[in-house]
N, C-alpha and C positions, 0 to 999 in steps of 0.2 A: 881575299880576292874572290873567293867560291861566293860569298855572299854578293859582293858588287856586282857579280856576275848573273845571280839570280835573277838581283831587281832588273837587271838592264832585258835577260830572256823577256820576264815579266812584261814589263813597259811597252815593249817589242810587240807582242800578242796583242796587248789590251789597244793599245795605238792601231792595231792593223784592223782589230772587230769594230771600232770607232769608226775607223775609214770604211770600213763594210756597210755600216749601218748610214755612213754618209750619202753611199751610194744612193742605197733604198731610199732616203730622202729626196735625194736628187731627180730619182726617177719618178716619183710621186707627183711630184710638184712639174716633171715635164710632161707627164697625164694628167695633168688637173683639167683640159678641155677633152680629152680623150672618151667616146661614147661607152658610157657600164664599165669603165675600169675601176678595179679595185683595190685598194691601198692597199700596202702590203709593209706591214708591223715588222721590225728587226728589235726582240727584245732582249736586250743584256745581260745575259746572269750572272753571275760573280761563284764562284766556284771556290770550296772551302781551301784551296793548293794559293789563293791568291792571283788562280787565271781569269779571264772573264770569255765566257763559250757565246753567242746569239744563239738565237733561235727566230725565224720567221713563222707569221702568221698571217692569215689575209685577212682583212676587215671584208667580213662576209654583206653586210647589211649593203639594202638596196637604197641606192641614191634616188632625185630627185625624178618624176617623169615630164619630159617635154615633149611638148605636140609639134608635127610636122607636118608638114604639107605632103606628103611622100607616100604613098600606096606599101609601098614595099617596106616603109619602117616600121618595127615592130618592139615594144616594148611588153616584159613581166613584169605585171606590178603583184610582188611577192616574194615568195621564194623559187630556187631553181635557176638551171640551166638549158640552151639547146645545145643540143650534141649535133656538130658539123663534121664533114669527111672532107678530105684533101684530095687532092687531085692522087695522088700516092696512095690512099685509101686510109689513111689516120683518122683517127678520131679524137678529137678534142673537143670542148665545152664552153660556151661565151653566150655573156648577154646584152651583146656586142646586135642589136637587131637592125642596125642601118643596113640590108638586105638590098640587092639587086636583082634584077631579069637577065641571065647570060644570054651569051649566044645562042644556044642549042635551048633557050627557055624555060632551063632550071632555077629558080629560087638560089642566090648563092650572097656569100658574104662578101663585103666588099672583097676579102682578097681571092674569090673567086674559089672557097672551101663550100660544098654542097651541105644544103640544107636539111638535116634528118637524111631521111631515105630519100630524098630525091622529090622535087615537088616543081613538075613541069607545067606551065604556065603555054595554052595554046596561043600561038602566033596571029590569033584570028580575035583574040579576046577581045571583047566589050568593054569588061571589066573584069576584079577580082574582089573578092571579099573574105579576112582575115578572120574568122571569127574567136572570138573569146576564148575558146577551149580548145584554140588552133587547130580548127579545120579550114582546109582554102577553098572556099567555092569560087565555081568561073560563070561570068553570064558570057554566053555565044553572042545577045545583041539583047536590044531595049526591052523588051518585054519576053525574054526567055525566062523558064526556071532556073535555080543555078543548079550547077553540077560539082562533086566534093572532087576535088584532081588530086588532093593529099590530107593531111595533118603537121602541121608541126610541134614536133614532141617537145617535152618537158622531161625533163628528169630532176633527181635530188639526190644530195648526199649526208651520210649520216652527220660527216664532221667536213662542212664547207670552207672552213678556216684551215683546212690542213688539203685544200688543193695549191696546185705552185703554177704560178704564170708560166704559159706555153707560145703556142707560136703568135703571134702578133695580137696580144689582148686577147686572149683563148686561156683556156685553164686544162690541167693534166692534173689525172687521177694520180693521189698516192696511196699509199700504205694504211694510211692515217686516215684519211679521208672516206673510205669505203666505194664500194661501188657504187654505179650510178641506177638511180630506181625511175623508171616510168611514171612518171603524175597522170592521175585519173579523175575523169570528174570533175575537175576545176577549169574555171574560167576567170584565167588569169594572165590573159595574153592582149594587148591592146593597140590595133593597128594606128598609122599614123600618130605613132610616138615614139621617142627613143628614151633611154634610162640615161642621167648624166653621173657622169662619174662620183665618186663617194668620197672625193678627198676632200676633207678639212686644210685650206689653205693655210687658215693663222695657223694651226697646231701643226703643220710640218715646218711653217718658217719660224716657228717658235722652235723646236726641234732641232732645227737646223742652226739656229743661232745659240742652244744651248750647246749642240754638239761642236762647231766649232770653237768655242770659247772652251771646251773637253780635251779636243783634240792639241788644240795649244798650248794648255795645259803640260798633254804630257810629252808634245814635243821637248818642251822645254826642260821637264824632269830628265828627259831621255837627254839634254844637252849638259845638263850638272850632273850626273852618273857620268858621262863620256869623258867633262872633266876632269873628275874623282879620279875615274880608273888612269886617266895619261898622269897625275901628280902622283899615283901609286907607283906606276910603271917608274918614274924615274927616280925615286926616292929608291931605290930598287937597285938602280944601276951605280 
């Protein structure tokens, strides 16, 4: 009985990390149009007890860039992140650069998380200009010089695979991941563009159809253990 009892804990576990790992596919593939999202890898280990643990990862690498009609889109083509603040004063990280002009003429993400330090956009503008190494210059009108009203930062992390999705397509520092470092000197920022997302569609639906053909699997093992143990049970009585 302590043995039937085992496989069944087992089955239990391994069935529930299958379902976990379903999830992460599920969500992949509902950000496959989603701007600079990043896959995020659920990998199985099989552990020498006969349990099987995940472990998440994020597919660091940068997707395709797409050009746009939009002043305010901003794409990295490279490495890095922008560090945005919340109304709340948080800080998270996205390369998420579909950017808007608020209210009050701050640079802000579409969900309305402030840009770096704050990069105000005067009410009177001409224009603006993005430049490569993320500084914003503003013309006041047609033949003005520009003027620099901010930067927008860059940073990196040692280990970009071991940040965890945060608030809405935004990324949170771990442990693992290290702090986040200031990029200098590069010019790696490119207006009127956005980064598309990095999901490989066959290889999640391919994933997807192997896990659930997995998952049924050990439904079903989990159904012939269940009946084992009621033929035990009354054999019993």
């Amino acid at each position: 009985m302590y043995n039937m009892q085992a496989v069944v804990r087992k089955n239990i576990n391994n069935a529930s990390i299958q379902f976990e790992k379903l999830g992460y596919i599920a969500n992949n593939l509902a950000n496959y149009n989603t701007v600079a999202y990043k896959t995020n890898r659920f990998e199985q280990i099989l552990r020498e007890d006969g349990y099987v643990d995940g472990a998440i990862r994020t597919n660091a690498l940068q997707g395709s860039i797409r050009i746009s009609k939009n002043p305010y889109d901003v794409a990295i083509n490279g490495e890095g992140y922008i560090p945005v603040v919340s109304p709340d004063g948080e800080v998270q990280y996205t390369r998420d650069g579909s950017f808007k002009r608020g209210a009050n003429g701050y640079l802000l993400t579409v969900d309305d998380w402030m840009v770096g330090d704050g990069i105000k956009i005067p009410a009177n503008s001409y224009k603006f200009e993005i430049r490569p190494n993320g500084d914003v210059m503003n013309y006041d009108n047609a033949g003005s010089l520009p003027e620099k009203i901010g930067t927008i930062p860059i940073v990196q992390f040692d280990s970009p695979e071991s940040l965890e999705q945060g608030h809405n397509n935004k990324m949170v520092i771990t442990e693992d991941s290290g702090m986040p470092r200031i990029v200098k000197n590069e010019e790696n920022i490119r207006q009127y563009a956005t980064e598309v997302s990095n999901t490989n569609i066959y290889d999640e639906l391919n994933d997807l159809m192997r896990m659930n053909t997995s998952v049924i699997a050990s439904l079903n093992l989990m159904k012939v253990a269940d009946d084992m143990y009621n033929k035990a049970i009354n054999l019993n009585q």
